[in-house]
matplotlib code that plots the C-alpha trace (Angstrom):
import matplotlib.pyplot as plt

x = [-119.3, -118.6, -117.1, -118.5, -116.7, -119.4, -118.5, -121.2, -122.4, -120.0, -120.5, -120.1, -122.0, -123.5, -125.5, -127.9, -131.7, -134.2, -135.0, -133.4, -133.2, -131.2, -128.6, -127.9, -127.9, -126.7, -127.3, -125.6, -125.3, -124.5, -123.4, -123.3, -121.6, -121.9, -119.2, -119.6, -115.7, -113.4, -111.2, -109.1, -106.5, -106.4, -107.0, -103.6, -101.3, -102.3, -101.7, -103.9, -103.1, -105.1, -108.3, -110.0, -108.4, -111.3, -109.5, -109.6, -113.3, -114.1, -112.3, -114.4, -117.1, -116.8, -115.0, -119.1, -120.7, -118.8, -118.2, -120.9, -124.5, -127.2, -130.9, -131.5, -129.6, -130.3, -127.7, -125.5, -125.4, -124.9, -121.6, -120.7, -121.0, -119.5, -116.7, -115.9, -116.3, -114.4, -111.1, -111.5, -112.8, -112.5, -115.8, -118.2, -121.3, -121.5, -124.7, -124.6, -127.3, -127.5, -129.3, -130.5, -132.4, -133.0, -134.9, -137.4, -140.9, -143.8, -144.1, -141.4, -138.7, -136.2, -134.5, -135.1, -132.5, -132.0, -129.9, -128.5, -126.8, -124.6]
y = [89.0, 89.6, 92.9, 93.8, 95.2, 96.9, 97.1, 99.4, 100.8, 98.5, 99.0, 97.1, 96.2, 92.9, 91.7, 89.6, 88.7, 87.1, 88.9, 88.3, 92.7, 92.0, 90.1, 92.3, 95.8, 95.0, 97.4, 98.5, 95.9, 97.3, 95.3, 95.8, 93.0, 92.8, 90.7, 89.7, 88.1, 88.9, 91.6, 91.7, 90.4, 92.8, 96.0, 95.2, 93.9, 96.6, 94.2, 93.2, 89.3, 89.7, 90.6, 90.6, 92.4, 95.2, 95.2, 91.8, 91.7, 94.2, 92.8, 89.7, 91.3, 92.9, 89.6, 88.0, 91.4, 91.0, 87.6, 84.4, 85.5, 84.4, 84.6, 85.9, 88.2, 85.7, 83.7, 86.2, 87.0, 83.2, 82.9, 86.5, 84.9, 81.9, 83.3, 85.3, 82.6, 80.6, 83.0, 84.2, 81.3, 83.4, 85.6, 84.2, 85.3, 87.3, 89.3, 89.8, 92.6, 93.0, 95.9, 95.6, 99.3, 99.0, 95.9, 95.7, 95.9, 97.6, 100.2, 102.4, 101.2, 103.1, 99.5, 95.8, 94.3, 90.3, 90.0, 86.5, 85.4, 82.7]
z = [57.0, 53.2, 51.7, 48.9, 45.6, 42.4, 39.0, 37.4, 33.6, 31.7, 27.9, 25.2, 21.8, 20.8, 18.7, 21.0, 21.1, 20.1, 16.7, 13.7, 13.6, 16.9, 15.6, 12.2, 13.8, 17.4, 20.2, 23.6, 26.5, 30.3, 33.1, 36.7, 39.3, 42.5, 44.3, 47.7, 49.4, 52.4, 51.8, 55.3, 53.6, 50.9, 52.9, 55.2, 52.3, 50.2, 47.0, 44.1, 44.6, 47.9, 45.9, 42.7, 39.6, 38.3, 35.0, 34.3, 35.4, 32.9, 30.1, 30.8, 30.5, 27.2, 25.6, 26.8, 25.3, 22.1, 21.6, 20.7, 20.3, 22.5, 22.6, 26.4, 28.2, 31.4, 29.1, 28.8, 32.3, 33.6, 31.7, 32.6, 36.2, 35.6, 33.7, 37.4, 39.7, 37.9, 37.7, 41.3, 43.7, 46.6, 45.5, 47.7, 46.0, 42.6, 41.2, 37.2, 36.4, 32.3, 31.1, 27.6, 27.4, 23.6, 23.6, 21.2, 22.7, 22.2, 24.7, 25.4, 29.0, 30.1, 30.4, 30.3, 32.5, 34.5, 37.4, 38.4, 41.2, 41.6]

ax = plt.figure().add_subplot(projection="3d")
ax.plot(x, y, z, "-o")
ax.set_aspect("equal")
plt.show()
């Protein structure tokens, strides 16, 4: 049996899309992982080296958000994903959900997101 740690709503901007429009003005990006590892280990040592470090993970994130543009957010999300798996082999699954809510189409969404998992 996996525990299960969430990361939810984080922000950054970017400039990614398809659109030309997407990559001059940029827009809002949220991210929400899911990480699915054994934390028995953790939860008796009571020490961060015995599970995954949220504050890394989020800086990750944003560095993906901010950094090289790509056309799809199902892009963005793989290397999001394997950025993480690749830091913390002990994650035994990890869902990447990236919300791109101002993506320009023609009718109005409260949000256009993918979700991956790896």
């Amino acid at each position: 049996m996996a525990d299960l740690i969430e990361i939810k709503g984080i922000k950054a901007f970017g400039y990614h899309g398809v659109f030309e429009s997407e990559n001059i003005a940029g827009q809002d990006f949220y991210v929400d992982i899911f990480m699915e590892l054994d934390l028995t280990r953790a939860s008796v040592t009571d020490d961060v080296n015995d599970t995954v470090n949220y504050a890394e993970i989020t800086d990750l994130v944003v560095e993906e958000i901010t950094g090289e543009r790509v056309s799809l957010i199902e892009k963005l999300a793989a290397r999001i994903a394997d950025r993480i798996t690749a830091a913390y082999p002990q994650i035994a699954q990890v869902s990447i959900t990236v919300h791109k809510p101002q993506a320009p189409v023609s009718a109005q969404v409260k949000d256009i997101s993918v979700t991956i998992k790896r």
